[in-house]
C-alpha positions as CSV (number, residue, x, y, z in Angstrom):
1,X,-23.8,-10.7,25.8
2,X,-22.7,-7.4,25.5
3,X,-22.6,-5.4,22.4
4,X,-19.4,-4.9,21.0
5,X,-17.4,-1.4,20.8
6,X,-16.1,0.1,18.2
7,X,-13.0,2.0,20.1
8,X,-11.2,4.0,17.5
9,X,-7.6,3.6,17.7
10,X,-5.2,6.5,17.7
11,X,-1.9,6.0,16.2
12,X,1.0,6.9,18.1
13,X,3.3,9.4,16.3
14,X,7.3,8.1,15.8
15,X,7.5,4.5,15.3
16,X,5.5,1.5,17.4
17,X,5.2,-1.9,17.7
18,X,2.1,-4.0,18.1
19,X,3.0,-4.4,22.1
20,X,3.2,-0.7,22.3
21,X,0.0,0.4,21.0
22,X,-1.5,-3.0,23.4
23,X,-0.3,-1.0,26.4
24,X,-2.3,1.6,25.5
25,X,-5.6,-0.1,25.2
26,X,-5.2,-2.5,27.8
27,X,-8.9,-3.6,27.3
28,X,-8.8,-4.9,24.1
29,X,-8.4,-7.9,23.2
30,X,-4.9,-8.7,21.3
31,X,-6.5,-10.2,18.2
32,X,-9.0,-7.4,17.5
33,X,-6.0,-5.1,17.9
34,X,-3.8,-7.1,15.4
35,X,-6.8,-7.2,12.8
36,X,-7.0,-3.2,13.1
37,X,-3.5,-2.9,12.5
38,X,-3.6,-5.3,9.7
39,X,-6.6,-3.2,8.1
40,X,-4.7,0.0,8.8
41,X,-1.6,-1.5,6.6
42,X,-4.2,-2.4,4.1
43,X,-5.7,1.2,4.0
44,X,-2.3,2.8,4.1
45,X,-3.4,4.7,7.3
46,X,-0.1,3.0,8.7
47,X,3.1,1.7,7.2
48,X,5.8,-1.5,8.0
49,X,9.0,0.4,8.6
50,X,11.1,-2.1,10.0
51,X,11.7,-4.8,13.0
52,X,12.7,-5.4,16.0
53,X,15.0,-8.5,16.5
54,X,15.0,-9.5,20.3
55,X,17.4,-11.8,22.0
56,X,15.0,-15.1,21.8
57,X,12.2,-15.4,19.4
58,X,10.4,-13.8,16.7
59,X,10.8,-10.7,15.1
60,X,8.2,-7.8,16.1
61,X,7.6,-5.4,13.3
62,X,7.7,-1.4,13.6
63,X,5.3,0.7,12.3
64,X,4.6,4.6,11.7
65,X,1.8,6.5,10.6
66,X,1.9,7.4,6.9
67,X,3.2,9.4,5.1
68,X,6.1,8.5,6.6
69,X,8.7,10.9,6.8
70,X,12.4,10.4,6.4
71,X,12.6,12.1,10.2
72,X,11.0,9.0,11.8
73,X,12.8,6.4,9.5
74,X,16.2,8.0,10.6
75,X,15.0,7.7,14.5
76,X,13.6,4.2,14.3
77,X,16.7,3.1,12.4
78,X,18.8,5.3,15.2
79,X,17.1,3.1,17.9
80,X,18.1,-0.3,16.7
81,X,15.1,-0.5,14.0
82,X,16.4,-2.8,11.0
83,X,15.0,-2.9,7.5
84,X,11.6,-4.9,6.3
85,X,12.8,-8.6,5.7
86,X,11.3,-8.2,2.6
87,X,13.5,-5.5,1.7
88,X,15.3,-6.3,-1.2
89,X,15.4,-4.6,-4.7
90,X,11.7,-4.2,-6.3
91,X,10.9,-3.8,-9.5
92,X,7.9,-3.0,-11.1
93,X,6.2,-5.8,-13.9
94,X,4.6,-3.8,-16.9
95,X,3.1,-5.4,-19.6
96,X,3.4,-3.6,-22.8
97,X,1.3,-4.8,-26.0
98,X,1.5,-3.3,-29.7
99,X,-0.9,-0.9,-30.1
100,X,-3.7,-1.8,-32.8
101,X,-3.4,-0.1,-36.2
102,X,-7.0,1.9,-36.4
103,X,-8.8,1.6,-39.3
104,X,-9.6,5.3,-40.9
105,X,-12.4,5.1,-43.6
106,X,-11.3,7.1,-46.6
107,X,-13.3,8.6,-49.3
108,X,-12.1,9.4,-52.7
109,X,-12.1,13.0,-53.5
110,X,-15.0,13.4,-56.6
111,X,-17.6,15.4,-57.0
112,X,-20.2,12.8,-55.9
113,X,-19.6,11.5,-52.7
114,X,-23.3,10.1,-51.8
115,X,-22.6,7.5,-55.1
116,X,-19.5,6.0,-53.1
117,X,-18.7,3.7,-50.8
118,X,-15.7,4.4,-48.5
119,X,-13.1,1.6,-48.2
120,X,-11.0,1.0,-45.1
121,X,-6.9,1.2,-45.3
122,X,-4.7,0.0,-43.0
């Protein structure tokens, strides 16, 4: 059995699709290519920018290598590019909680502090 290759992938620059960057390594094997890509999304080494809609059958997703600038957004959308499906209006969850009252010790001001015993107030 022969030992297995790590060949690093180069992103191309612009937009791509998963077909493109397949016709440049022709000798790997399509599911090791889709599991890099999928790690490279995860890693943020490359970014969903949009999909392609053909004629018949499912849409292939575009990607670019991040950042991504508003120069390569522009072109992919210029060349027939749409939107993420997912791309609808996001808003961020934050939870908020009450902040907990701290509990300063005080001491009374007197003359002999060692002889008291501080008392907490809220």
């Amino acid at each position: 059995m022969p030992a297995k290759s790590k060949t690093p992938i180069v992103w191309p620059e612009g937009h791509f699709t998963i077909d493109q960057v397949q016709s440049a390594y022709p000798d790997m094997v399509n599911i090791t290519l889709r599991f890099r890509v999928k790690k490279a999304t995860e890693n943020k080494e490359i970014t969903v920018i949009g999909r392609q809609k053909p004629a018949i059958g499912r849409p292939k997703l575009v990607f670019a290598k991040s950042p991504v600038t508003e120069a390569v957004v522009k072109a992919a959308y210029a060349a027939g590019v749409l939107p993420p499906a997912d791309e609808t209006v996001k808003v961020q969850i934050v939870s908020v909680k009450q902040p907990e009252k701290a509990v300063v010790p005080t001491v009374p001001a007197t003359s002999d502090v060692g002889a008291q015993v501080p008392t907490a107030s809220a």
